[in-house]
mmCIF file of the N, C-alpha and C atoms, coordinates in Angstrom:
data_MODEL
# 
_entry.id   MODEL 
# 
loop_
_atom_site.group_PDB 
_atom_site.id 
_atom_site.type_symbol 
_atom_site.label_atom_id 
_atom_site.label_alt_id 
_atom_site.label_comp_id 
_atom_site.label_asym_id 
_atom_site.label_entity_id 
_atom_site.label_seq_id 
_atom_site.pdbx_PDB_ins_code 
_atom_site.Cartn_x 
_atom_site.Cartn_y 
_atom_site.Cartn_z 
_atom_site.occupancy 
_atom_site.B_iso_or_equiv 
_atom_site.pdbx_formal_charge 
_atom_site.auth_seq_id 
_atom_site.auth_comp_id 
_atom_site.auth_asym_id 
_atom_site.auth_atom_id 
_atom_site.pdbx_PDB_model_num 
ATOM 1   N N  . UNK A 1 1  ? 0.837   -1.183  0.000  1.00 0.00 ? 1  UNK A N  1 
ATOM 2   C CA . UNK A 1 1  ? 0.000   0.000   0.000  1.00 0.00 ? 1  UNK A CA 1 
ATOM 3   C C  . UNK A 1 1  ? 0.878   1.240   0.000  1.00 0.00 ? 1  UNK A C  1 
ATOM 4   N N  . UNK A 1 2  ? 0.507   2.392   -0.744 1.00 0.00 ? 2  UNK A N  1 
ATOM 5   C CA . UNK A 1 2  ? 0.971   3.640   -0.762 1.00 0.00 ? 2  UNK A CA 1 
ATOM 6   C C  . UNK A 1 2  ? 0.418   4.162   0.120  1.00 0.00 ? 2  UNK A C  1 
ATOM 7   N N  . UNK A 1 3  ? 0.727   4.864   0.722  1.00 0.00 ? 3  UNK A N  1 
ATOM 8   C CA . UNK A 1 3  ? 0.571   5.532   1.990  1.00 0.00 ? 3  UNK A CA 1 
ATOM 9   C C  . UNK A 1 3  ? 0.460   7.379   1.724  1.00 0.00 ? 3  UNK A C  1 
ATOM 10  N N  . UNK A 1 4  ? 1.168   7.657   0.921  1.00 0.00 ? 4  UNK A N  1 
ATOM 11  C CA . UNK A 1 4  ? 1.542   9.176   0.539  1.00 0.00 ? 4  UNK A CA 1 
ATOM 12  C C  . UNK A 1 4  ? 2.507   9.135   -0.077 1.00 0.00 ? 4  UNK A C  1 
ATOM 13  N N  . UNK A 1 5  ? 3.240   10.514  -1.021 1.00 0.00 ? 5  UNK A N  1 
ATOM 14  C CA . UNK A 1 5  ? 4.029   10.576  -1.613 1.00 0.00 ? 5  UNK A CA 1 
ATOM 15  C C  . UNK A 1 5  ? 4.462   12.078  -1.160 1.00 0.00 ? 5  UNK A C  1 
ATOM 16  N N  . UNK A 1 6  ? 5.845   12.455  -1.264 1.00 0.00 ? 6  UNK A N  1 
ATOM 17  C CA . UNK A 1 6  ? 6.254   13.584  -0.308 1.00 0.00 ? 6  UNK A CA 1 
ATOM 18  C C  . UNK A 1 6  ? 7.054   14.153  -1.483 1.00 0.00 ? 6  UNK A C  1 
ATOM 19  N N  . UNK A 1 7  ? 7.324   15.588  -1.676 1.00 0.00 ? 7  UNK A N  1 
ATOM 20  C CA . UNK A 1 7  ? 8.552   16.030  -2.052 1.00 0.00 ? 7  UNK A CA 1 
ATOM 21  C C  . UNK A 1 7  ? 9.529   16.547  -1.171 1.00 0.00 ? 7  UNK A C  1 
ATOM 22  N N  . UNK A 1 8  ? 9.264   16.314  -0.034 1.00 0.00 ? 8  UNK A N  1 
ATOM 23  C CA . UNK A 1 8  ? 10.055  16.481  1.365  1.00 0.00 ? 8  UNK A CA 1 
ATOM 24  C C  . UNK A 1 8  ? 10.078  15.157  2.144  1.00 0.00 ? 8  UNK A C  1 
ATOM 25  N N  . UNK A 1 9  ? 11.774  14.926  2.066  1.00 0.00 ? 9  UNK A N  1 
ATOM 26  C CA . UNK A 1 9  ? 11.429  13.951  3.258  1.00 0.00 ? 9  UNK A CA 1 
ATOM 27  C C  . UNK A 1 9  ? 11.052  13.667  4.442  1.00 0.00 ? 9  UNK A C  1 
ATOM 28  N N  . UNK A 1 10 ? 11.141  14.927  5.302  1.00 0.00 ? 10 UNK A N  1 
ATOM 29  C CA . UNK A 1 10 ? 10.898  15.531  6.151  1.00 0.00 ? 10 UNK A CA 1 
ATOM 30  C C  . UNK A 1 10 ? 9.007   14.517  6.106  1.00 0.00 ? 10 UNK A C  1 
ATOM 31  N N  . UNK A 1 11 ? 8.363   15.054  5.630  1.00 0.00 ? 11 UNK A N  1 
ATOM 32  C CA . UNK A 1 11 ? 7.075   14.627  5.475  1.00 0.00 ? 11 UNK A CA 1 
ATOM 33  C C  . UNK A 1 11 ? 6.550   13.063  5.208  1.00 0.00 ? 11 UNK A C  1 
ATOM 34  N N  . UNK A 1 12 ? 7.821   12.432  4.356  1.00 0.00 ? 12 UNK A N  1 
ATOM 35  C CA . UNK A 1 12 ? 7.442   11.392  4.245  1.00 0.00 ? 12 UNK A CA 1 
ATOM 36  C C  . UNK A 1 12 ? 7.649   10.629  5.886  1.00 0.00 ? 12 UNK A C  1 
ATOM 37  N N  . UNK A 1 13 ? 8.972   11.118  6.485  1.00 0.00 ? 13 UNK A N  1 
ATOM 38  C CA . UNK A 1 13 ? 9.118   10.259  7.316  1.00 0.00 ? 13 UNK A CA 1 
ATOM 39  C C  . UNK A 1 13 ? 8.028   10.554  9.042  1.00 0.00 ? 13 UNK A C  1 
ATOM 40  N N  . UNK A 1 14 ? 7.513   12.047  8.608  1.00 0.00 ? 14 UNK A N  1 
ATOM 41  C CA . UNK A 1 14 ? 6.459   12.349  9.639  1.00 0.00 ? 14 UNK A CA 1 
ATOM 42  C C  . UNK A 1 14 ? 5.163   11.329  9.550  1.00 0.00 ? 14 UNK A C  1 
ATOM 43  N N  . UNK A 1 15 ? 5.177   10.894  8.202  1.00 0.00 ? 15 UNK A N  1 
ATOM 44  C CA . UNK A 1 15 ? 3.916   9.998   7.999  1.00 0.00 ? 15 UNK A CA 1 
ATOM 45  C C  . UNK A 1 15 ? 4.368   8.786   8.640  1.00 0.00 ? 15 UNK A C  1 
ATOM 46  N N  . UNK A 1 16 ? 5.760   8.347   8.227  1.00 0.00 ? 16 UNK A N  1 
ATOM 47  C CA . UNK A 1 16 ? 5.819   6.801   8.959  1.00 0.00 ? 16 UNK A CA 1 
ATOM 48  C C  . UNK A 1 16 ? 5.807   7.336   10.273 1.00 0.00 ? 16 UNK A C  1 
ATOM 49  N N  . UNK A 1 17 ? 5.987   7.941   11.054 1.00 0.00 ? 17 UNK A N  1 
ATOM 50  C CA . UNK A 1 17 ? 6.325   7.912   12.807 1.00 0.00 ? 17 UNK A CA 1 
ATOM 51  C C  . UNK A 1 17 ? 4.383   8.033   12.972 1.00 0.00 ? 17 UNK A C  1 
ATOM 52  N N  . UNK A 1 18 ? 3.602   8.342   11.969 1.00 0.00 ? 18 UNK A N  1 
ATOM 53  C CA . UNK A 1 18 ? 2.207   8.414   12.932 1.00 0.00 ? 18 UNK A CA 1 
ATOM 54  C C  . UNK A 1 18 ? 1.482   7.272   12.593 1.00 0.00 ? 18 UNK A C  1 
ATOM 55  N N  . UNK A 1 19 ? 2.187   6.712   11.367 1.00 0.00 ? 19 UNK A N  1 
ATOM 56  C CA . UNK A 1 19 ? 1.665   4.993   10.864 1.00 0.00 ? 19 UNK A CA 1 
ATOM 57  C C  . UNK A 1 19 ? 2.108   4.379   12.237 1.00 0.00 ? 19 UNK A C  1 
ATOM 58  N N  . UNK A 1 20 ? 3.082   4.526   12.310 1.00 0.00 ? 20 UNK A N  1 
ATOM 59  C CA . UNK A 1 20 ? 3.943   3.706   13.649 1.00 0.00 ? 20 UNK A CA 1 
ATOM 60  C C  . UNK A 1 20 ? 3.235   4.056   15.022 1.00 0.00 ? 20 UNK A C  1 
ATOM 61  N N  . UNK A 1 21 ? 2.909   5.110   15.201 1.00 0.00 ? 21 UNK A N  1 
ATOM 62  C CA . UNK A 1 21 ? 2.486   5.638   16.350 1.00 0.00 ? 21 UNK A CA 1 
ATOM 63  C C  . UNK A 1 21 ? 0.763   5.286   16.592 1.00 0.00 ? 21 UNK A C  1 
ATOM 64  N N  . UNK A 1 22 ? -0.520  5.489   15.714 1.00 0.00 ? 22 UNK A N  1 
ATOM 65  C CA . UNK A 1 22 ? -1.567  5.521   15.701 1.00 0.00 ? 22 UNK A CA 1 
ATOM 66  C C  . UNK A 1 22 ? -1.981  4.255   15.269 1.00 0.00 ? 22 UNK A C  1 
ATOM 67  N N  . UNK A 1 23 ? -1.247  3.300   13.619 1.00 0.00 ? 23 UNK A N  1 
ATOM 68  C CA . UNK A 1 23 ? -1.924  2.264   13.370 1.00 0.00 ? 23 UNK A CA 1 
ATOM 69  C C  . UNK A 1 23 ? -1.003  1.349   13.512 1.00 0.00 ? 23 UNK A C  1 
ATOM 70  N N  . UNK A 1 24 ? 0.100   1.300   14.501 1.00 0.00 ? 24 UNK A N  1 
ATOM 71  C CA . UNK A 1 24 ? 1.088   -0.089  13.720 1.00 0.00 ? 24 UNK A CA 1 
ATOM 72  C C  . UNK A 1 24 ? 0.644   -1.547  13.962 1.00 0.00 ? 24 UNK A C  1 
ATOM 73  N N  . UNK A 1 25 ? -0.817  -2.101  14.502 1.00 0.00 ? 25 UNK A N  1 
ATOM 74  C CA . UNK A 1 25 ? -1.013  -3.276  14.102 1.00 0.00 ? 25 UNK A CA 1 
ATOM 75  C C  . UNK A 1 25 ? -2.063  -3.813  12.953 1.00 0.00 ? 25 UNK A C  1 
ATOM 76  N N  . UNK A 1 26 ? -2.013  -2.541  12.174 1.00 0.00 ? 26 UNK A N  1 
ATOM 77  C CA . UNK A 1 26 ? -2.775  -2.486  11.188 1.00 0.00 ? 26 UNK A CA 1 
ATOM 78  C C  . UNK A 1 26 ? -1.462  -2.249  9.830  1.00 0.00 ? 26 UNK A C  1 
ATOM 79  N N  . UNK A 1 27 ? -0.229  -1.786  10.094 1.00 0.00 ? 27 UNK A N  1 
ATOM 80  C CA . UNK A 1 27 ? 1.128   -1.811  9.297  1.00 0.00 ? 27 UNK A CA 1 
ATOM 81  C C  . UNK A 1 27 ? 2.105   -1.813  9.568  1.00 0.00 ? 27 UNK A C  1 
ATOM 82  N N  . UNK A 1 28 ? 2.697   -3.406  10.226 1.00 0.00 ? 28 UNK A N  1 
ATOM 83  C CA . UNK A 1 28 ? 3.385   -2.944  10.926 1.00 0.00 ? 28 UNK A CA 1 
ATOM 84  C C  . UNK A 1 28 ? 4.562   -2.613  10.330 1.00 0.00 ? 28 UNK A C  1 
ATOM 85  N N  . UNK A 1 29 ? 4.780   -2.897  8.805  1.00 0.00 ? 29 UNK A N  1 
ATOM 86  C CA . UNK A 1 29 ? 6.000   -2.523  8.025  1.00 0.00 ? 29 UNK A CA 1 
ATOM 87  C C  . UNK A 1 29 ? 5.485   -1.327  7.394  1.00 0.00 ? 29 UNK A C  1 
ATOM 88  N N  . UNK A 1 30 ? 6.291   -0.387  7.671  1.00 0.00 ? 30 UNK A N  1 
ATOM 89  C CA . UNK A 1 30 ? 6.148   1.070   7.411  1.00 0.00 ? 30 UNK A CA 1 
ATOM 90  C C  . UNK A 1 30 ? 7.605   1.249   6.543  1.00 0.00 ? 30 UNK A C  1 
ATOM 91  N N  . UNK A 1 31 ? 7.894   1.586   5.338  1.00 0.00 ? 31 UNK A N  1 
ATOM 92  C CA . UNK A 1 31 ? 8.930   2.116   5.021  1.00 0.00 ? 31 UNK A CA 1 
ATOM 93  C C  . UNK A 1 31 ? 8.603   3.329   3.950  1.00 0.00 ? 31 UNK A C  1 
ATOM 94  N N  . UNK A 1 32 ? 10.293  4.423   4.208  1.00 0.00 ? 32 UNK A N  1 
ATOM 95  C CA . UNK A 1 32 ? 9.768   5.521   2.907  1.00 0.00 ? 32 UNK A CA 1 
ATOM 96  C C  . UNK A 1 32 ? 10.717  5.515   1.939  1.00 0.00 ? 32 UNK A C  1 
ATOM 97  N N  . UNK A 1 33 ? 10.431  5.371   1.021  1.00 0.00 ? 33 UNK A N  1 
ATOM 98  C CA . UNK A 1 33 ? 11.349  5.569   -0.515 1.00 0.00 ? 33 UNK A CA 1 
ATOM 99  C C  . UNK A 1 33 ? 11.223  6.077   -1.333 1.00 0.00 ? 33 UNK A C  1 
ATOM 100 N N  . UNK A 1 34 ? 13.065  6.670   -1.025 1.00 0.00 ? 34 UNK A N  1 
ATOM 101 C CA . UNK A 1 34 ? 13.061  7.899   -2.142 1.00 0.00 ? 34 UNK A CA 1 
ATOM 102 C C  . UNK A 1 34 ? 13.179  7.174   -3.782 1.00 0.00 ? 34 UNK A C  1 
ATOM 103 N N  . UNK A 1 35 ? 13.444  8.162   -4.277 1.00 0.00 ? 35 UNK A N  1 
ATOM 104 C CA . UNK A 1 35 ? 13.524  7.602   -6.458 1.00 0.00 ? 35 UNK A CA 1 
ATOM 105 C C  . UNK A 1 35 ? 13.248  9.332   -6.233 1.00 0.00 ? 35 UNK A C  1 
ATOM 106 N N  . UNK A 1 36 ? 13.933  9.629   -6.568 1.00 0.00 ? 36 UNK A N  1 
ATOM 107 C CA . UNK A 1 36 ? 14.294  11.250  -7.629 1.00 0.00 ? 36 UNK A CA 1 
ATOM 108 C C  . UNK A 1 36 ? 14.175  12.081  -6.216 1.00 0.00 ? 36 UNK A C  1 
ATOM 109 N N  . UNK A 1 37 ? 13.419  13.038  -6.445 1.00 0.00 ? 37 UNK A N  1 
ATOM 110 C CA . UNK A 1 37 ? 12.753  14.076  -5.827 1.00 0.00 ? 37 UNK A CA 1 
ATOM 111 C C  . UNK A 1 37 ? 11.360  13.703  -5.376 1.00 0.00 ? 37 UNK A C  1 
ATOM 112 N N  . UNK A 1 38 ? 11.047  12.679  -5.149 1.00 0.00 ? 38 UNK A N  1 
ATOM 113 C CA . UNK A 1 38 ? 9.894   11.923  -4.897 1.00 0.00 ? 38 UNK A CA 1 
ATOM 114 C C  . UNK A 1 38 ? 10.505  11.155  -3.326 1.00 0.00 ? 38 UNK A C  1 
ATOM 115 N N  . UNK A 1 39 ? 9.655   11.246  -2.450 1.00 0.00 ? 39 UNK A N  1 
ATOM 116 C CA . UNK A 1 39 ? 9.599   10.399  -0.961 1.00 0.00 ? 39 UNK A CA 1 
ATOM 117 C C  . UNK A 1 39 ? 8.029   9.530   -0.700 1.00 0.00 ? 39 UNK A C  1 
ATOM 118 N N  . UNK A 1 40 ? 8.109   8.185   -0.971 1.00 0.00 ? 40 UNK A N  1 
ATOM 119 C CA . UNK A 1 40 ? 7.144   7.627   -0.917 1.00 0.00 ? 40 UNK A CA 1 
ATOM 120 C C  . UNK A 1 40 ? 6.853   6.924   0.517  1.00 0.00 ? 40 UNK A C  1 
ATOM 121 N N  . UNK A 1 41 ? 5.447   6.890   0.507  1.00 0.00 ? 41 UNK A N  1 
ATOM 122 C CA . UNK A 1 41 ? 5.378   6.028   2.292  1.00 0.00 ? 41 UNK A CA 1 
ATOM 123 C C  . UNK A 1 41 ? 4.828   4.392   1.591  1.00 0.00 ? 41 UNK A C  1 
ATOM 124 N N  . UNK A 1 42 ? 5.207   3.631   1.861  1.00 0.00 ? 42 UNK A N  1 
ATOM 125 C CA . UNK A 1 42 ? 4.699   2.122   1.808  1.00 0.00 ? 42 UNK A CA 1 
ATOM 126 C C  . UNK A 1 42 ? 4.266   1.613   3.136  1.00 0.00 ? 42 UNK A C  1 
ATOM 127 N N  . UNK A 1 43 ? 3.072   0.645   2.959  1.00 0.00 ? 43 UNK A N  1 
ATOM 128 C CA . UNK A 1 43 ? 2.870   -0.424  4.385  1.00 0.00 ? 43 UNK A CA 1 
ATOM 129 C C  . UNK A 1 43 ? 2.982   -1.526  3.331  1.00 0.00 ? 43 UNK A C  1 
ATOM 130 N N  . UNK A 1 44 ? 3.247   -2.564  3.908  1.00 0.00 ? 44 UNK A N  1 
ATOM 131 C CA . UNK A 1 44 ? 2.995   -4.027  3.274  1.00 0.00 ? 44 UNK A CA 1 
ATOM 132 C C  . UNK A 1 44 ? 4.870   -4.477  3.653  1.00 0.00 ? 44 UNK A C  1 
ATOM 133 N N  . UNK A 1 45 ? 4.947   -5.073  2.879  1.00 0.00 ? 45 UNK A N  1 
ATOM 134 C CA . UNK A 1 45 ? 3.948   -6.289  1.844  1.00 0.00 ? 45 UNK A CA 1 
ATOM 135 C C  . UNK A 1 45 ? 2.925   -7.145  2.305  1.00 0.00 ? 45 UNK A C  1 
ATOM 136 N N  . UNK A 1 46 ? 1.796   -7.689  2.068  1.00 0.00 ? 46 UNK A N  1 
ATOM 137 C CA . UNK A 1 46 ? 0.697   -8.101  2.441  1.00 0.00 ? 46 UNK A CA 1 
ATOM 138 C C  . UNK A 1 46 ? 0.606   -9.396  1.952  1.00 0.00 ? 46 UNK A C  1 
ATOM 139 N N  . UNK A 1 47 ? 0.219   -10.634 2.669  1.00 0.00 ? 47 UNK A N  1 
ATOM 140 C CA . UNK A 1 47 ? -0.424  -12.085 1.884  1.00 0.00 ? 47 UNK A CA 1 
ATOM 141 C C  . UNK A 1 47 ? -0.829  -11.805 0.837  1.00 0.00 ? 47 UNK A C  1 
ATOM 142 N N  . UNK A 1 48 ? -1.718  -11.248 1.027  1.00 0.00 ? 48 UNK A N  1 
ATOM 143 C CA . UNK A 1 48 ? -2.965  -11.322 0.013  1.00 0.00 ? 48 UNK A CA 1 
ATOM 144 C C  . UNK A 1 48 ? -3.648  -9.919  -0.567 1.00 0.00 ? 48 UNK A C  1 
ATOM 145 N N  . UNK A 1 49 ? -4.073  -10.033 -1.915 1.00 0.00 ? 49 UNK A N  1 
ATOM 146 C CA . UNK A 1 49 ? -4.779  -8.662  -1.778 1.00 0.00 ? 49 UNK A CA 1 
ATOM 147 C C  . UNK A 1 49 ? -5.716  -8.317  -1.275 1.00 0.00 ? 49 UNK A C  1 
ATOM 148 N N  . UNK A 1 50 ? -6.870  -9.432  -0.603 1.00 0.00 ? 50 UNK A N  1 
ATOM 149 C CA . UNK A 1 50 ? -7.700  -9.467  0.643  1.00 0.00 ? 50 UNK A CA 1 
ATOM 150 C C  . UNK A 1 50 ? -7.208  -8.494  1.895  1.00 0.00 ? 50 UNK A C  1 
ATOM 151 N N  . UNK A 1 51 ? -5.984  -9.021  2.150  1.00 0.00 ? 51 UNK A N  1 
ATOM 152 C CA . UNK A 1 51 ? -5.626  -8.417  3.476  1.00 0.00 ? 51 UNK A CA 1 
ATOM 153 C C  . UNK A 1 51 ? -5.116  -7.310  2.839  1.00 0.00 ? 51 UNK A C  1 
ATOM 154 N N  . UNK A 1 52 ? -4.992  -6.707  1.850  1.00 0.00 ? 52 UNK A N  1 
ATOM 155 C CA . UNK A 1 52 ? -3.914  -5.383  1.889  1.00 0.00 ? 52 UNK A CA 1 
ATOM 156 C C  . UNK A 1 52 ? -5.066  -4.574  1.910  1.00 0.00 ? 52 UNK A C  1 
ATOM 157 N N  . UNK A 1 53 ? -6.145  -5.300  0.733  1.00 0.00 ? 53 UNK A N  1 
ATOM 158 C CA . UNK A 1 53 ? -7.976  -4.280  1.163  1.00 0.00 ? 53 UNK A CA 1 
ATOM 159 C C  . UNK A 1 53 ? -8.200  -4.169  2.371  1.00 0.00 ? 53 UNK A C  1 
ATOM 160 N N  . UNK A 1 54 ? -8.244  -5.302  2.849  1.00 0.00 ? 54 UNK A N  1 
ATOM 161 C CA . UNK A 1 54 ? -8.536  -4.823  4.785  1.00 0.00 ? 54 UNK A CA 1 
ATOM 162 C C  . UNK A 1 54 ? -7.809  -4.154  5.245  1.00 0.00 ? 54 UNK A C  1 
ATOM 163 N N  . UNK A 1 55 ? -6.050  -3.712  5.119  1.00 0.00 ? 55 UNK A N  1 
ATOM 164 C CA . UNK A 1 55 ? -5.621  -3.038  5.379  1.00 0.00 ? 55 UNK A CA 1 
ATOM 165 C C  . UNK A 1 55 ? -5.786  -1.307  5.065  1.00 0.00 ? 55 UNK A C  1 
ATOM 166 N N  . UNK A 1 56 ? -6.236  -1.110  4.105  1.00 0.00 ? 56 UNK A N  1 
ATOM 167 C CA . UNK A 1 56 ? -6.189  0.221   3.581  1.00 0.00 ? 56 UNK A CA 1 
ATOM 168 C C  . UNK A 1 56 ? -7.562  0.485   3.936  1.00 0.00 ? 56 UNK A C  1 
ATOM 169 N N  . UNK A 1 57 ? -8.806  -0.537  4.219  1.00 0.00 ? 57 UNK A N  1 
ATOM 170 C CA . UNK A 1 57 ? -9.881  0.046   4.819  1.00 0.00 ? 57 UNK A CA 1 
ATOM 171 C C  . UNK A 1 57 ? -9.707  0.674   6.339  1.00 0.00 ? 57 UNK A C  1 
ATOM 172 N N  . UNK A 1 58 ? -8.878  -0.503  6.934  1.00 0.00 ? 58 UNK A N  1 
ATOM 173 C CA . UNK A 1 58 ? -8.695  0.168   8.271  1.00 0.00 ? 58 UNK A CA 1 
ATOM 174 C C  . UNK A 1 58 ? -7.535  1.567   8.341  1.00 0.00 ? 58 UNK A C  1 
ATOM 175 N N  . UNK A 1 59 ? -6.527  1.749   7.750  1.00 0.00 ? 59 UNK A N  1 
ATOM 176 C CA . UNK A 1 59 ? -5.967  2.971   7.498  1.00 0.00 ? 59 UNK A CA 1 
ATOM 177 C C  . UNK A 1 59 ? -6.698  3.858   7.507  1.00 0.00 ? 59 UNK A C  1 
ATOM 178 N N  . UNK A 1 60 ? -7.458  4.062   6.346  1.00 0.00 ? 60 UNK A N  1 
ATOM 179 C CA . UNK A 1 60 ? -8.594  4.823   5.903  1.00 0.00 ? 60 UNK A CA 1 
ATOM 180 C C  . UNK A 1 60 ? -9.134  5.749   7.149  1.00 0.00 ? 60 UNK A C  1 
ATOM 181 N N  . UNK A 1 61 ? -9.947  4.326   7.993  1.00 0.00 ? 61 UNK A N  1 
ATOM 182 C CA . UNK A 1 61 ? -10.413 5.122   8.997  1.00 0.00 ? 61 UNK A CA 1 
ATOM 183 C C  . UNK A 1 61 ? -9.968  5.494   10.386 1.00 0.00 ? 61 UNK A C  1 
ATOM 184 N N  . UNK A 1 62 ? -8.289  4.905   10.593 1.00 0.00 ? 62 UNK A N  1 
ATOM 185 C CA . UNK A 1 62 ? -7.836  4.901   11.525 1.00 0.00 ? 62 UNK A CA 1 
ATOM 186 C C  . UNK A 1 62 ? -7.116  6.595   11.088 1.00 0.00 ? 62 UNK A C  1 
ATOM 187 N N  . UNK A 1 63 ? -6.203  6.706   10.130 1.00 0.00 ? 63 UNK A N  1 
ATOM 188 C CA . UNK A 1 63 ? -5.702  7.954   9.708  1.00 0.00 ? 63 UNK A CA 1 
ATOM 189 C C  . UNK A 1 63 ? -6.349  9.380   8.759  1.00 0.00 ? 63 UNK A C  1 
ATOM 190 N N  . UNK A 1 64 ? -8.206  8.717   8.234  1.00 0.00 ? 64 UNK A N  1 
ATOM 191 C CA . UNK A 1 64 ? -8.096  9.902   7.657  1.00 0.00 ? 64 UNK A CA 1 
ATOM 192 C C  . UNK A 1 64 ? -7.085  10.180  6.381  1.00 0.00 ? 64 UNK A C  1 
ATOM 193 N N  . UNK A 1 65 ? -6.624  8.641   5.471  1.00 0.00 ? 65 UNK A N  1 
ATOM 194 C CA . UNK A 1 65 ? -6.097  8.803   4.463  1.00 0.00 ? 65 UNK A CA 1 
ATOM 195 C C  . UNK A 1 65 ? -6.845  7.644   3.529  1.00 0.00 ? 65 UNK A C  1 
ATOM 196 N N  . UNK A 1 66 ? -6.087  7.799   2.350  1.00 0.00 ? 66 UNK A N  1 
ATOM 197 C CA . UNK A 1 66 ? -6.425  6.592   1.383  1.00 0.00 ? 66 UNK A CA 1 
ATOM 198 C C  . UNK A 1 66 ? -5.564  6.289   0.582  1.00 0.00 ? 66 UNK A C  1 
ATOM 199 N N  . UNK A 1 67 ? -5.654  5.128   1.102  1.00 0.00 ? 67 UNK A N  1 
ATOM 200 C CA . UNK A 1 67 ? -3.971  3.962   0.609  1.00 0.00 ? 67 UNK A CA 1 
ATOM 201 C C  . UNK A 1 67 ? -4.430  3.945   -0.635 1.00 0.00 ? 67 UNK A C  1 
ATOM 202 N N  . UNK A 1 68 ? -3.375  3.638   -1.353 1.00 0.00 ? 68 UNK A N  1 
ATOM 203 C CA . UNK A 1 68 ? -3.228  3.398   -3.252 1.00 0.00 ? 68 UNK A CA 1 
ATOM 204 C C  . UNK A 1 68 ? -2.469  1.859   -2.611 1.00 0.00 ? 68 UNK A C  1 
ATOM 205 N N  . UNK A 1 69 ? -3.290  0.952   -3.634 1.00 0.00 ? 69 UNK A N  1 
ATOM 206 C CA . UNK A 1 69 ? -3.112  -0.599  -3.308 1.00 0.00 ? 69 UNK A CA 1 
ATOM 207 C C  . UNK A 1 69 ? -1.933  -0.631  -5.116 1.00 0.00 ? 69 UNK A C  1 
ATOM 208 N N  . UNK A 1 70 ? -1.053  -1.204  -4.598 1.00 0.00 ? 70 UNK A N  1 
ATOM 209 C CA . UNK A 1 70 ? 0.301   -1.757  -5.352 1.00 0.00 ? 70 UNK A CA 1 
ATOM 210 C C  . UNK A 1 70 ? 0.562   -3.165  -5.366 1.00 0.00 ? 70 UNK A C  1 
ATOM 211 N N  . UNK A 1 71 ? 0.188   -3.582  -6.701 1.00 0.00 ? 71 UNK A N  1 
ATOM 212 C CA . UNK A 1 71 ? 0.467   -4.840  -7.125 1.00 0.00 ? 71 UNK A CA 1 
ATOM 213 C C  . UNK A 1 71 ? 1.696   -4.984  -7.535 1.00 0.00 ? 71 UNK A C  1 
ATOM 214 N N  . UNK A 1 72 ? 2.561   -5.929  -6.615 1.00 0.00 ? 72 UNK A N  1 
ATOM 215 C CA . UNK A 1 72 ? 3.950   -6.261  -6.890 1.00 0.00 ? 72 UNK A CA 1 
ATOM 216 C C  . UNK A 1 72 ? 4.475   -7.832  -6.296 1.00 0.00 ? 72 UNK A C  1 
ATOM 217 N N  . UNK A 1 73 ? 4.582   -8.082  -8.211 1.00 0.00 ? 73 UNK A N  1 
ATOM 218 C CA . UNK A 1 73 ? 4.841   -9.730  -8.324 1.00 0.00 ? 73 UNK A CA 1 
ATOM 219 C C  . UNK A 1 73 ? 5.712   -10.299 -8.566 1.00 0.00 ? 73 UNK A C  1 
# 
Protein backbone atom coordinates (compact mmCIF):
# COMPACT_ATOMS: atom_id res chain seq x y z
CA UNK A 1 0.00 0.00 0.00
CA UNK A 2 0.97 3.64 -0.76
CA UNK A 3 0.57 5.53 1.99
CA UNK A 4 1.54 9.18 0.54
CA UNK A 5 4.03 10.58 -1.61
CA UNK A 6 6.25 13.58 -0.31
CA UNK A 7 8.55 16.03 -2.05
CA UNK A 8 10.06 16.48 1.36
CA UNK A 9 11.43 13.95 3.26
CA UNK A 10 10.90 15.53 6.15
CA UNK A 11 7.08 14.63 5.47
CA UNK A 12 7.44 11.39 4.25
CA UNK A 13 9.12 10.26 7.32
CA UNK A 14 6.46 12.35 9.64
CA UNK A 15 3.92 10.00 8.00
CA UNK A 16 5.82 6.80 8.96
CA UNK A 17 6.32 7.91 12.81
CA UNK A 18 2.21 8.41 12.93
CA UNK A 19 1.67 4.99 10.86
CA UNK A 20 3.94 3.71 13.65
CA UNK A 21 2.49 5.64 16.35
CA UNK A 22 -1.57 5.52 15.70
CA UNK A 23 -1.92 2.26 13.37
CA UNK A 24 1.09 -0.09 13.72
CA UNK A 25 -1.01 -3.28 14.10
CA UNK A 26 -2.77 -2.49 11.19
CA UNK A 27 1.13 -1.81 9.30
CA UNK A 28 3.38 -2.94 10.93
CA UNK A 29 6.00 -2.52 8.03
CA UNK A 30 6.15 1.07 7.41
CA UNK A 31 8.93 2.12 5.02
CA UNK A 32 9.77 5.52 2.91
CA UNK A 33 11.35 5.57 -0.51
CA UNK A 34 13.06 7.90 -2.14
CA UNK A 35 13.52 7.60 -6.46
CA UNK A 36 14.29 11.25 -7.63
CA UNK A 37 12.75 14.08 -5.83
CA UNK A 38 9.89 11.92 -4.90
CA UNK A 39 9.60 10.40 -0.96
CA UNK A 40 7.14 7.63 -0.92
CA UNK A 41 5.38 6.03 2.29
CA UNK A 42 4.70 2.12 1.81
CA UNK A 43 2.87 -0.42 4.38
CA UNK A 44 2.99 -4.03 3.27
CA UNK A 45 3.95 -6.29 1.84
CA UNK A 46 0.70 -8.10 2.44
CA UNK A 47 -0.42 -12.08 1.88
CA UNK A 48 -2.97 -11.32 0.01
CA UNK A 49 -4.78 -8.66 -1.78
CA UNK A 50 -7.70 -9.47 0.64
CA UNK A 51 -5.63 -8.42 3.48
CA UNK A 52 -3.91 -5.38 1.89
CA UNK A 53 -7.98 -4.28 1.16
CA UNK A 54 -8.54 -4.82 4.78
CA UNK A 55 -5.62 -3.04 5.38
CA UNK A 56 -6.19 0.22 3.58
CA UNK A 57 -9.88 0.05 4.82
CA UNK A 58 -8.69 0.17 8.27
CA UNK A 59 -5.97 2.97 7.50
CA UNK A 60 -8.59 4.82 5.90
CA UNK A 61 -10.41 5.12 9.00
CA UNK A 62 -7.84 4.90 11.52
CA UNK A 63 -5.70 7.95 9.71
CA UNK A 64 -8.10 9.90 7.66
CA UNK A 65 -6.10 8.80 4.46
CA UNK A 66 -6.42 6.59 1.38
CA UNK A 67 -3.97 3.96 0.61
CA UNK A 68 -3.23 3.40 -3.25
CA UNK A 69 -3.11 -0.60 -3.31
CA UNK A 70 0.30 -1.76 -5.35
CA UNK A 71 0.47 -4.84 -7.12
CA UNK A 72 3.95 -6.26 -6.89
CA UNK A 73 4.84 -9.73 -8.32
Amino acid sequence: LQLGAFSQRDGALHLQQRVRREADAVAPRVAVHGEGSVFRVHAGPYASRGEALLAAEALQRLLALTPLLLDRR
